[in-house]
DRENTORKOL-3810 file (N, C-alpha, C; in nm, 4 decimals):
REM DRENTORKOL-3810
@n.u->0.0822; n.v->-0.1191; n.w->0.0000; ca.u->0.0000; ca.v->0.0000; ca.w->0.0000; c.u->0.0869; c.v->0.1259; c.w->0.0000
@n.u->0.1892; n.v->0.1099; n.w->0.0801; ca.u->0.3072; ca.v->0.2274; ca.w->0.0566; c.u->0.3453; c.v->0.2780; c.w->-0.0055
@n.u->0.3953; n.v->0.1840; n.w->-0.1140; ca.u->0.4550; ca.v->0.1571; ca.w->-0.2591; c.u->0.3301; c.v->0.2029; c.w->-0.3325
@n.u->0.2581; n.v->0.2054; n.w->-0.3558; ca.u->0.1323; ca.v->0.2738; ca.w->-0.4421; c.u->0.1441; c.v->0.4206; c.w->-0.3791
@n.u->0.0890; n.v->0.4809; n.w->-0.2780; ca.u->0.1205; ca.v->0.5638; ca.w->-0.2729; c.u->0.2655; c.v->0.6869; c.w->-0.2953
@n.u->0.3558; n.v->0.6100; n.w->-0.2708; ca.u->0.4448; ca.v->0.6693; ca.w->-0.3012; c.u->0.4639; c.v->0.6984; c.w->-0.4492
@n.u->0.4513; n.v->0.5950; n.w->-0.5512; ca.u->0.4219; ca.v->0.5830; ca.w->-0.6940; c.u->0.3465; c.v->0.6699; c.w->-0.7342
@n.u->0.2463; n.v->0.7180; n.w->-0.6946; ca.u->0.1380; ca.v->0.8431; ca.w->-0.7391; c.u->0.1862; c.v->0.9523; c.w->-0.7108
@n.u->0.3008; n.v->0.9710; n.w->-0.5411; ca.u->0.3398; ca.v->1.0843; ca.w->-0.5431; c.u->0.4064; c.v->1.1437; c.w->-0.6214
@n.u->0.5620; n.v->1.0474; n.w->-0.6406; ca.u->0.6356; ca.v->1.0517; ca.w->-0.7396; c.u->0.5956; c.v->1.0916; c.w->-0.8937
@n.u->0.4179; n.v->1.0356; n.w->-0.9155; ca.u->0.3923; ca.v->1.0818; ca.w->-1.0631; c.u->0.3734; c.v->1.2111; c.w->-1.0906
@n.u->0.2956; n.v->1.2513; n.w->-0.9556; ca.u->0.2495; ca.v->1.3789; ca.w->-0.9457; c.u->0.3157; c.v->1.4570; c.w->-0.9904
@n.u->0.4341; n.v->1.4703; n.w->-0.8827; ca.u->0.5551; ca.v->1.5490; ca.w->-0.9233; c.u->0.6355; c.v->1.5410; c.w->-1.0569
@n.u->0.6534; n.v->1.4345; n.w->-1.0931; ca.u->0.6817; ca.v->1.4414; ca.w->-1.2320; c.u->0.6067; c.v->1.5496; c.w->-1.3507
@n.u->0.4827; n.v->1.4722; n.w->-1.3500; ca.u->0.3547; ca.v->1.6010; ca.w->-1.4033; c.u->0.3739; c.v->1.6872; c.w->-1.3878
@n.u->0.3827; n.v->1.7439; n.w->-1.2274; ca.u->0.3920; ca.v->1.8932; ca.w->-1.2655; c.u->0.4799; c.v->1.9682; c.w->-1.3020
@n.u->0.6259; n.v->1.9142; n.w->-1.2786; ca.u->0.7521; ca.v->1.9548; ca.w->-1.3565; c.u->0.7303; c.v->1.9860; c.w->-1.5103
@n.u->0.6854; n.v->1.8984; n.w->-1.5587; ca.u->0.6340; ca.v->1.8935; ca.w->-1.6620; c.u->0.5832; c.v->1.9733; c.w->-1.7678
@n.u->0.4367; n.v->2.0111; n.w->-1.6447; ca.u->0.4085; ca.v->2.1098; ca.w->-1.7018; c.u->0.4341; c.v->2.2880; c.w->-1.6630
@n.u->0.5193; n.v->2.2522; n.w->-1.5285; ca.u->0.5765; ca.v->2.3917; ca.w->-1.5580; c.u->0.6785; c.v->2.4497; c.w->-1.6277
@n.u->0.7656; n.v->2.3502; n.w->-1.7185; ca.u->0.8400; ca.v->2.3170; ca.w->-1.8311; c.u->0.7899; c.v->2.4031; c.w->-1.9309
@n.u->0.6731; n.v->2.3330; n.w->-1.9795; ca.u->0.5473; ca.v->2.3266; ca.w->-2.1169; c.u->0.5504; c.v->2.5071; c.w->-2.0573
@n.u->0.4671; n.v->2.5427; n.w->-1.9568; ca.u->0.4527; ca.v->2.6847; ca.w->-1.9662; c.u->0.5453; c.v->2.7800; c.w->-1.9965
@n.u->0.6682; n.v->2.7271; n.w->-1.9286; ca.u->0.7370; ca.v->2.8675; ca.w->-1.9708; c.u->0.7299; c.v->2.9052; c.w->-2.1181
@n.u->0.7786; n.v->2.8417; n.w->-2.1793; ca.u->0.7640; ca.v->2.8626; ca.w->-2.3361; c.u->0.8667; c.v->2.9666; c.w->-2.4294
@n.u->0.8198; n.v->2.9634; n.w->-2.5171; ca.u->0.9118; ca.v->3.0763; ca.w->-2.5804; c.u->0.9377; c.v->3.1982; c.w->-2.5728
@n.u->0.9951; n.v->3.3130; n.w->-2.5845; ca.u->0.9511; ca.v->3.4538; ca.w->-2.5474; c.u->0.9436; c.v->3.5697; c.w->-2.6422
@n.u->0.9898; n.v->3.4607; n.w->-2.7523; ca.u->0.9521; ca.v->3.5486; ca.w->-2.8932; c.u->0.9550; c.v->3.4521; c.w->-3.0162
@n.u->0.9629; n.v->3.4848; n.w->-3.1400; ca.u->0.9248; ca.v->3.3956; ca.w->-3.2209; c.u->1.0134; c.v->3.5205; c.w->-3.3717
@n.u->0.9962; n.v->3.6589; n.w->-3.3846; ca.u->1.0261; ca.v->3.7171; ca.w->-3.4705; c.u->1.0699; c.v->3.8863; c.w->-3.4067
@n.u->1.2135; n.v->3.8830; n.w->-3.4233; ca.u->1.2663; ca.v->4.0466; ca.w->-3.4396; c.u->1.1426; c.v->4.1334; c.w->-3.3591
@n.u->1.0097; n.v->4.1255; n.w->-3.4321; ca.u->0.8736; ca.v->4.2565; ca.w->-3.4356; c.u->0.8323; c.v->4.2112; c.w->-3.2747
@n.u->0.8414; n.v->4.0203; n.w->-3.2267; ca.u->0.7829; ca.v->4.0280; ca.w->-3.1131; c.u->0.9194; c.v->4.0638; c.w->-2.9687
@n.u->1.0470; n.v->4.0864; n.w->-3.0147; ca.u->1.0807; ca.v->4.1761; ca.w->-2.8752; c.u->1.0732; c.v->4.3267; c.w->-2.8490
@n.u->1.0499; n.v->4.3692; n.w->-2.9879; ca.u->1.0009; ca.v->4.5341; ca.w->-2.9787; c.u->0.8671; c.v->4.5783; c.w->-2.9565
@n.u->0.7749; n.v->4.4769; n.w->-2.9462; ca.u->0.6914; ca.v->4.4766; ca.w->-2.8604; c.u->0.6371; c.v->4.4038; c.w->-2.6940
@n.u->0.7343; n.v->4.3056; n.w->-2.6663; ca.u->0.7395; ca.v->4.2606; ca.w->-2.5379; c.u->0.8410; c.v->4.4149; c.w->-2.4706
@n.u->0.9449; n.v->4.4369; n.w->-2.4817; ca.u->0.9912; ca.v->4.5407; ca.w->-2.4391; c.u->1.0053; c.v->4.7362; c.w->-2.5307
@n.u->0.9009; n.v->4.7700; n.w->-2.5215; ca.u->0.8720; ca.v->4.8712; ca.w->-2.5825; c.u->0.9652; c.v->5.0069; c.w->-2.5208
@n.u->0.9976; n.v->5.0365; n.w->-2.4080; ca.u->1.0818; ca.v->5.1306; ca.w->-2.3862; c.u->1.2488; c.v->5.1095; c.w->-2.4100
@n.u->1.2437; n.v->4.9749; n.w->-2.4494; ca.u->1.4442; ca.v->4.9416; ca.w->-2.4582; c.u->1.4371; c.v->5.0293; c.w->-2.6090
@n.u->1.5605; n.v->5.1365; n.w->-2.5704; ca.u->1.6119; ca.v->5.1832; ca.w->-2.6926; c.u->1.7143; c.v->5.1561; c.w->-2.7523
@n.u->1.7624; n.v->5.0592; n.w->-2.7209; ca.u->1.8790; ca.v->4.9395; ca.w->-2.7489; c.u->1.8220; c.v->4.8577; c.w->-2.8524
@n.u->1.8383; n.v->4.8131; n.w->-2.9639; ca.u->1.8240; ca.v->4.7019; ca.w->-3.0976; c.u->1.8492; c.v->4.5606; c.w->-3.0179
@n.u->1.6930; n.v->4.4717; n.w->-3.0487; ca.u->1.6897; ca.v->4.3795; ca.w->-2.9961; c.u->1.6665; c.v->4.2905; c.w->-3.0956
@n.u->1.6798; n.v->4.0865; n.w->-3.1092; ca.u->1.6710; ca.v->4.0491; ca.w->-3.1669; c.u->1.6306; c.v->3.9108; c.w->-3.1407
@n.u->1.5780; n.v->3.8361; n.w->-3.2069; ca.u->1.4771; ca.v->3.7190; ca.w->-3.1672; c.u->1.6162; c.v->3.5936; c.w->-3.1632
@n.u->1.6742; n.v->3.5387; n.w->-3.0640; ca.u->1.7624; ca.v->3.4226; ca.w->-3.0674; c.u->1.6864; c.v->3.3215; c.w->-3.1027
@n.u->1.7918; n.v->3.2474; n.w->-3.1567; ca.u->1.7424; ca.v->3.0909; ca.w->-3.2260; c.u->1.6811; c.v->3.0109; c.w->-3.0272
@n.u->1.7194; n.v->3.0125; n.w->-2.9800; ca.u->1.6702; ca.v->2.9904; ca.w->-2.8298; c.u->1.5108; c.v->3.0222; c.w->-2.8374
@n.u->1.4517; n.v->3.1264; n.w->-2.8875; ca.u->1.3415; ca.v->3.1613; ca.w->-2.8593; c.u->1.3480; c.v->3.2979; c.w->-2.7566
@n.u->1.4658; n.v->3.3467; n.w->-2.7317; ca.u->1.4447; ca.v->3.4648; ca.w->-2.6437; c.u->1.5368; c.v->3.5961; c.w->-2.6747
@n.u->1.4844; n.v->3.7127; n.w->-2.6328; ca.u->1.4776; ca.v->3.8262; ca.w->-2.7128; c.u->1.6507; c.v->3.8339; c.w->-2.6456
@n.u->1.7636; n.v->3.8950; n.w->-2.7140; ca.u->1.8838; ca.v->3.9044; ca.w->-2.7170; c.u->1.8765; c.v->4.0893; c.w->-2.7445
@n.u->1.9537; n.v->4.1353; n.w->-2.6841; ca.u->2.0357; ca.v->4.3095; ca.w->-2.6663; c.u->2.1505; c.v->4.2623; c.w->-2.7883
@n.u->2.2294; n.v->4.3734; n.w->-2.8967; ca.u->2.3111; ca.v->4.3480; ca.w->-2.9127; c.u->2.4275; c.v->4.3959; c.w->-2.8313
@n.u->2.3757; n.v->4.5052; n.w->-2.6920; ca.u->2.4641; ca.v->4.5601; ca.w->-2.6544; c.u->2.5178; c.v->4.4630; c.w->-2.5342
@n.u->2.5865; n.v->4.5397; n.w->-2.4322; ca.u->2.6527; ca.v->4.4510; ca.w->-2.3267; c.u->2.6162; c.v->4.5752; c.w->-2.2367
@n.u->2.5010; n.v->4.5329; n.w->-2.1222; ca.u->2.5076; ca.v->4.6023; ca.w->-2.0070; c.u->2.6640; c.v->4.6178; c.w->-1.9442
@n.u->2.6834; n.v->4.8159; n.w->-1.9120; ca.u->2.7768; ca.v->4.8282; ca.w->-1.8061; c.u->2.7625; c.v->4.7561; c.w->-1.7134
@n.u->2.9014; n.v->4.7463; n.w->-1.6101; ca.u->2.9170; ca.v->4.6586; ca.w->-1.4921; c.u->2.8397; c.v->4.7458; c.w->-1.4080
@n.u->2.8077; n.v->4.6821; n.w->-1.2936; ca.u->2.7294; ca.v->4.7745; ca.w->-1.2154; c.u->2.8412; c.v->4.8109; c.w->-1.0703
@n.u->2.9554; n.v->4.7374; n.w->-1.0419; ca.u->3.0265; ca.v->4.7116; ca.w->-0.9968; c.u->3.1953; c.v->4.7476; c.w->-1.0736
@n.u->3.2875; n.v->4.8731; n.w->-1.0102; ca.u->3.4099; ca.v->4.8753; ca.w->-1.0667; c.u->3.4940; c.v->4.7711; c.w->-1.0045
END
């Protein structure tokens, strides 16, 4: 009876890894969708093969 339960827990958790995987998702798809996810960057942004919006610049250190 242990062993069953534990087995369902274990699935559970699997599942939901799963699907909090599935949600994150992509964060752009084309160039047009990071100039509209971030509309005040006046920095040239660009859609990575990753799926996520890339700066071509390099943030200053915030730290000398």
């Amino acid at each position: 009876m242990a062993e069953i339960i534990k087995f369902v827990y274990i699935m559970i958790l699997c599942v939901s890894l799963l699907l909090i995987a599935e949600a994150s998702g992509k964060e752009c798809v084309t160039d047009a969708d990071c100039e509209n996810l971030y509309p005040g960057n006046k920095k040239p942004m660009f859609c990575n093969n990753t799926g996520y919006c890339m700066s071509l610049y390099k943030e200053p250190s915030r730290y000398m």
